[in-house]
C-alpha positions, -999 to +999 in steps of 0.1 A: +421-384-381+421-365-411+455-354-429+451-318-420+446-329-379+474-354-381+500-323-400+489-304-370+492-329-346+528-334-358+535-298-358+527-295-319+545-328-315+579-317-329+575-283-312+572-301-278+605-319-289+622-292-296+613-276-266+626-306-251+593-306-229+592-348-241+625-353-224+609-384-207+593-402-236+615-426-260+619-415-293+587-395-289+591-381-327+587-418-335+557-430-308+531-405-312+523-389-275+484-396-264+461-371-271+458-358-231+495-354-231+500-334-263+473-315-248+486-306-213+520-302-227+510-277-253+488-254-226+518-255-202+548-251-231+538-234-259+530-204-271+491-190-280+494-198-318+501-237-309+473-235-280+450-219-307+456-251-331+447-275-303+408-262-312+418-267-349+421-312-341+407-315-308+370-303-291+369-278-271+350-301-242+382-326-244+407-296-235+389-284-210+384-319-195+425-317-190+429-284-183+404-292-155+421-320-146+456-318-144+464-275-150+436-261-126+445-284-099+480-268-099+468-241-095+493-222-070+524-234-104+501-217-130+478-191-119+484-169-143+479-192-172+448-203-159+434-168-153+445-162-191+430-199-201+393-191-186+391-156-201+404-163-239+392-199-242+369-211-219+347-176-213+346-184-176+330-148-164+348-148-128+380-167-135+396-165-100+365-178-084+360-203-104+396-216-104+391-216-062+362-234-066+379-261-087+410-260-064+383-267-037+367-293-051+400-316-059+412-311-020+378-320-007+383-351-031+415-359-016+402-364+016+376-388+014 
């Protein structure tokens, strides 16, 4: 990781911390978080400045991998961001279907 990436990743870091959003982590300013946690935490917790500098150290397949993963599939907790996440990001065309059809796919998944 370059020194540019790793200034940003520290940025988002200490503004999770602040935010108190690493509550659960020991001394997280000292044990850098892994990547899929900095990036869920920063979709769910911060604002769309600290979202946009996700893209700056991470690609864009990666975030929507855990957006996919563990945002969409709470669905019913963060519709609203998700709607907003598919439009400006992710240039799904028909967001709520889209999010169903993801929401679908994870209960189906459940019960085999």
């Amino acid at each position: 990781m370059n020194k540019e990436a790793k200034d940003i990743r520290d940025l988002l870091n200490q503004e999770l911390i602040d935010q108190r959003v690493l509550w659960s982590y020991k001394n997280p300013e000292h044990n850098l978080i892994p990547d899929d946690i900095l990036i869920e935490k920063t979709l769910i917790n911060l604002d769309i400045e600290d979202i946009n500098k996700l893209f700056l150290i991470f690609p864009k397949r990666k975030i929507r991998e855990i957006w996919n993963n563990r945002i969409v599939i709470n669905d019913a907790q963060f519709h609203s961001m998700n709607l907003l996440l598919a439009l400006l990001y992710f240039k799904i065309k028909n967001p709520d279907i889209y999010l169903k059809r993801c929401l679908y796919k994870h209960n189906k998944a459940l019960e085999t």
